[in-house]
C-alpha positions as a Markdown table, in Angstrom:
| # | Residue | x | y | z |
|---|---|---|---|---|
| 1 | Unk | 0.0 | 0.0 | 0.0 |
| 2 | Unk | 1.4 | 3.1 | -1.1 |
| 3 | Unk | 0.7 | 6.2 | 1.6 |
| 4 | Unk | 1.1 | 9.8 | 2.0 |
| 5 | Unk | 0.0 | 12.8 | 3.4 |
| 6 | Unk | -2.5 | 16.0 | 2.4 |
| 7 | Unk | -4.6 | 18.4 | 4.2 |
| 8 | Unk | -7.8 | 17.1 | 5.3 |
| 9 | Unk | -10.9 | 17.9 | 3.0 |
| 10 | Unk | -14.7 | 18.5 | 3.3 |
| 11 | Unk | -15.4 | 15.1 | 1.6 |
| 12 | Unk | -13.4 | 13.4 | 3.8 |
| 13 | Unk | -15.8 | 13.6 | 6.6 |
| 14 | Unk | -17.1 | 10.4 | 6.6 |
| 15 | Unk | -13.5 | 8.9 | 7.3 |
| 16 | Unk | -13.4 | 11.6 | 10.3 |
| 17 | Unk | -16.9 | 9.9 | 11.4 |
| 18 | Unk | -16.0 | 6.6 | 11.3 |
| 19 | Unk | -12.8 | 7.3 | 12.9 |
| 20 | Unk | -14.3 | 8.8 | 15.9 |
| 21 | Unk | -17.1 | 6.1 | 16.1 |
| 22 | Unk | -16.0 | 3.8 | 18.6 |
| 23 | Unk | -15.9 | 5.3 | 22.3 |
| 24 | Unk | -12.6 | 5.3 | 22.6 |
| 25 | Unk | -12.1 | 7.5 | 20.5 |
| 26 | Unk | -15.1 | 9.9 | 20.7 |
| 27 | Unk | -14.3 | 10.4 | 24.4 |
| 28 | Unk | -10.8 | 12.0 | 23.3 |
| 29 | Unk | -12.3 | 15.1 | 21.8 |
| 30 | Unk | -14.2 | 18.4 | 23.7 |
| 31 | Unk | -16.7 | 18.5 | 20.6 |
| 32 | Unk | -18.5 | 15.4 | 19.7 |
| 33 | Unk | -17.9 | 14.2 | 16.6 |
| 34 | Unk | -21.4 | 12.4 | 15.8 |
| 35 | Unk | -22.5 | 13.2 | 12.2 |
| 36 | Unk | -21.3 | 13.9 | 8.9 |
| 37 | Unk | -21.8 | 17.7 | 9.8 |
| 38 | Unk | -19.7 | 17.7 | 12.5 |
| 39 | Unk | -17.0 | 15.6 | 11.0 |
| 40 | Unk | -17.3 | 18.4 | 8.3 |
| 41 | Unk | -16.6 | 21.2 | 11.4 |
| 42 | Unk | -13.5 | 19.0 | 12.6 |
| 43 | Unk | -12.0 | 19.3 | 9.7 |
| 44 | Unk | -12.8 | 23.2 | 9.3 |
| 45 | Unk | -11.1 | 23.7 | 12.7 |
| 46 | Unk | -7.9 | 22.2 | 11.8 |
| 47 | Unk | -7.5 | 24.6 | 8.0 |
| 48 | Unk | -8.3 | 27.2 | 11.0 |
| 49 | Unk | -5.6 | 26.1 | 13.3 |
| 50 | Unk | -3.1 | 26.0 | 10.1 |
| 51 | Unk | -4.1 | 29.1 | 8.8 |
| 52 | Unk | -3.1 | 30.1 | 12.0 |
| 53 | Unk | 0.0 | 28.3 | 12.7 |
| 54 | Unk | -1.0 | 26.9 | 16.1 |
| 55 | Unk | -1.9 | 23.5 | 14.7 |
| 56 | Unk | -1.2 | 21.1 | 11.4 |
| 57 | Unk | -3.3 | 18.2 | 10.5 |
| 58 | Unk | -2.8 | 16.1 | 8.0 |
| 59 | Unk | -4.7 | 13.3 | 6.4 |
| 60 | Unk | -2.9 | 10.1 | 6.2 |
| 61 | Unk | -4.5 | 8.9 | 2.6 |
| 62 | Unk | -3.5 | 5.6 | 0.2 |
| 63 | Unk | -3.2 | 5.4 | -3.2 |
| 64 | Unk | -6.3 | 6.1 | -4.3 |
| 65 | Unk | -6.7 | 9.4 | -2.2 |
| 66 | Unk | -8.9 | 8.2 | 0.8 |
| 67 | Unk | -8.0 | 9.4 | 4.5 |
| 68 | Unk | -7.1 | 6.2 | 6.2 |
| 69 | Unk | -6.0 | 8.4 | 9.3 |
| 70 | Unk | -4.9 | 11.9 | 10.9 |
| 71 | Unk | -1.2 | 13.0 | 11.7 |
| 72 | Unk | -1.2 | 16.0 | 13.7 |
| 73 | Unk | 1.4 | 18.3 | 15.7 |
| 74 | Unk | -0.4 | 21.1 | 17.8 |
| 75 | Unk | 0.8 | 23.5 | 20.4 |
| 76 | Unk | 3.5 | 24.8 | 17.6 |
| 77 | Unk | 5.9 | 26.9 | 19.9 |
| 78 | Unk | 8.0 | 29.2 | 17.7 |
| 79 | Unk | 10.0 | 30.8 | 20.0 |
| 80 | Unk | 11.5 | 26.9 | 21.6 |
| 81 | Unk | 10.7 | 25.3 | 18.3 |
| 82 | Unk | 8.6 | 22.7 | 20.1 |
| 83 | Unk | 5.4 | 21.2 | 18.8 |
| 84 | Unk | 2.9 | 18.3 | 20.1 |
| 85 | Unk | 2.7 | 15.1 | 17.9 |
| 86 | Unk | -0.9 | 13.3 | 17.8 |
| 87 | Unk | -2.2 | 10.5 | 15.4 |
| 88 | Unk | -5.0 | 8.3 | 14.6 |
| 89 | Unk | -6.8 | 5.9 | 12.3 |
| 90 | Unk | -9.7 | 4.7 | 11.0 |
| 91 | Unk | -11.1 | 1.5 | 12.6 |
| 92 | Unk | -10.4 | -0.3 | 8.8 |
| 93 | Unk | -6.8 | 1.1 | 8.9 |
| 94 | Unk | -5.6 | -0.1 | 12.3 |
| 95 | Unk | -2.4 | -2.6 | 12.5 |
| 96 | Unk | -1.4 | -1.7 | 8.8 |
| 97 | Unk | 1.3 | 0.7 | 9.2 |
| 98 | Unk | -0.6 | 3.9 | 8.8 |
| 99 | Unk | -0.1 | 5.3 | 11.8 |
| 100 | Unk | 3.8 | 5.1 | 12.1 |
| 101 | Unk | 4.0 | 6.3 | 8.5 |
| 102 | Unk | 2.2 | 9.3 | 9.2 |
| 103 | Unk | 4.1 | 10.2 | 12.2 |
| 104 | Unk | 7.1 | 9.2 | 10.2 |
| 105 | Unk | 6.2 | 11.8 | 7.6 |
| 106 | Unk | 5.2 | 14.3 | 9.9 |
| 107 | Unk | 8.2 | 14.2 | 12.1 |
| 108 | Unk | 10.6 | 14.9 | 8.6 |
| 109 | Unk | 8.1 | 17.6 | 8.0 |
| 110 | Unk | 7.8 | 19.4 | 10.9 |
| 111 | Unk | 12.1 | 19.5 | 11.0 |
| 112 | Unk | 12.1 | 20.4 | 7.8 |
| 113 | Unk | 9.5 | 22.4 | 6.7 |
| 114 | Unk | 8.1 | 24.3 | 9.9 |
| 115 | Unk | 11.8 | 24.0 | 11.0 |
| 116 | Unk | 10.7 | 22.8 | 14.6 |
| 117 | Unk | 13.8 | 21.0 | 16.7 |
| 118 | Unk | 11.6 | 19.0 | 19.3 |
| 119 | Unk | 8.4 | 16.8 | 18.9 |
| 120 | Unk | 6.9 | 15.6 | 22.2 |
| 121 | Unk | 3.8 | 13.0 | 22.4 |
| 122 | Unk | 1.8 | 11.0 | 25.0 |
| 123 | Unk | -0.4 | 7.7 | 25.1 |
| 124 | Unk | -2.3 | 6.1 | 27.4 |
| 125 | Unk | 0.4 | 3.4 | 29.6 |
| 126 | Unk | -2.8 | 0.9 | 28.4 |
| 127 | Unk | -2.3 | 1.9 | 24.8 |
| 128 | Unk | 0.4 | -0.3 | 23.6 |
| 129 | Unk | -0.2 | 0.0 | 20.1 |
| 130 | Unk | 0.4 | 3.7 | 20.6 |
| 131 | Unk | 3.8 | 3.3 | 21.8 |
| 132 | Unk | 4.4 | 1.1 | 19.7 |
| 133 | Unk | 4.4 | 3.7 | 17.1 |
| 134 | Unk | 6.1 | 6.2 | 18.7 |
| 135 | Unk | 8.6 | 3.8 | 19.4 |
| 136 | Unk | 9.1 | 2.8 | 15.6 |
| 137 | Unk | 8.9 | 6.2 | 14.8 |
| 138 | Unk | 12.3 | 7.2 | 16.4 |
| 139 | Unk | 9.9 | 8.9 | 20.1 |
| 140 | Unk | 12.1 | 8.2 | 23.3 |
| 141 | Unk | 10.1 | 7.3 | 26.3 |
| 142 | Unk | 10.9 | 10.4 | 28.5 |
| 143 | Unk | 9.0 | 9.8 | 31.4 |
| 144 | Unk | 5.6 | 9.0 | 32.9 |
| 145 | Unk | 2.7 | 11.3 | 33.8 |
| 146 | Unk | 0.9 | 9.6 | 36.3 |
| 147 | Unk | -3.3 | 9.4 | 36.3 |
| 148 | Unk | -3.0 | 12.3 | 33.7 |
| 149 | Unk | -6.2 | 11.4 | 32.0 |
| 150 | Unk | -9.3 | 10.4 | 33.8 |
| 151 | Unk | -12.1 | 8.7 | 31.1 |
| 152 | Unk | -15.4 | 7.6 | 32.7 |
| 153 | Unk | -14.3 | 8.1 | 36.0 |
| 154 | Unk | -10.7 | 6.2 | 35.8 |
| 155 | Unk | -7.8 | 8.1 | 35.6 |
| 156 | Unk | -5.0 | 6.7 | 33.3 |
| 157 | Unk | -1.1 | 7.0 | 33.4 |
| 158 | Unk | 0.1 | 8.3 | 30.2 |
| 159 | Unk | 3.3 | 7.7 | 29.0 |
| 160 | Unk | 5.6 | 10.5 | 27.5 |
| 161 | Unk | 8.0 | 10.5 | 24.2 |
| 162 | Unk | 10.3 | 12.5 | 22.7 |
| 163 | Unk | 12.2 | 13.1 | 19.2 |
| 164 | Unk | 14.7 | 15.4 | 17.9 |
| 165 | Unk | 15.8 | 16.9 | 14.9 |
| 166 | Unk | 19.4 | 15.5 | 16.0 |
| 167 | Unk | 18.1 | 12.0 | 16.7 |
| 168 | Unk | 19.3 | 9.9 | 13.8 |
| 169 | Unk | 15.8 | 7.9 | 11.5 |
């Protein structure tokens, strides 16, 4: 399967709803994300957040052009030249690769193009196919934020990862 990246478009919104259909992922975002309509305002917020470099999203897409996923790096902090790394993937796309590619591509890009120097990232400790991205990705576990995220009433330790435009990958 052959994969790159592109901004996110309006008809991609039924890849953004099925993407935030099961719970575990819906309970991740402050806006529910429930119909076509609002996949559709999901994706208008992040061309917001480009156009005004606090945030850039990218679709993760295959060969044929449909958005298997969603690479992301937020809180873009020009004067450290830090940003926050985030990913996911459709429920059709998961364990195929998608997800380390994009973060793949959006690491190189974000050293490259926004000319950032640090990348940082968390997961859930109970999320080991996250890490297991950021890990193949070239992320370094930095450390451990204890019950940082609290879901339904449980909080969860979330681990923390790091990359550098210095590290080697």
């Amino acid at each position: 399967m052959t994969l790159s990246l592109r901004p996110w478009r309006e008809k991609d919104a039924a890849a953004v709803l099925s993407a935030f259909g099961p719970s575990e992922m819906s309970r991740q975002v402050d806006e529910p994300v429930d119909s076509l309509a609002a996949a559709a305002d999901w994706i208008a917020r992040r061309t917001r957040e480009c156009h005004a470099d606090r945030a850039y999203a990218f679709a993760v897409t295959d060969e044929s052009g449909t958005a298997l996923g969603n690479v992301a790096v937020g809180a873009v902090n020009r004067v450290h030249s830090t940003g926050w790394v985030s990913y996911w993937t459709t429920p059709a796309a998961r364990g195929k690769g998608v997800a380390a590619y994009g973060c793949a591509a959006l690491a190189r890009w974000c050293f490259d193009e926004l000319g950032l120097y640090r990348l940082e990232l968390g997961h859930r400790t109970n999320n080991p196919a996250s890490c297991g991205v950021a890990l193949a990705t070239g992320f370094m576990v930095e450390g451990l934020q204890r019950q940082k995220l609290a879901y339904d009433g449980v909080r969860y330790d979330v681990e923390l990862h790091a990359r550098l435009a210095s590290d080697s990958g």
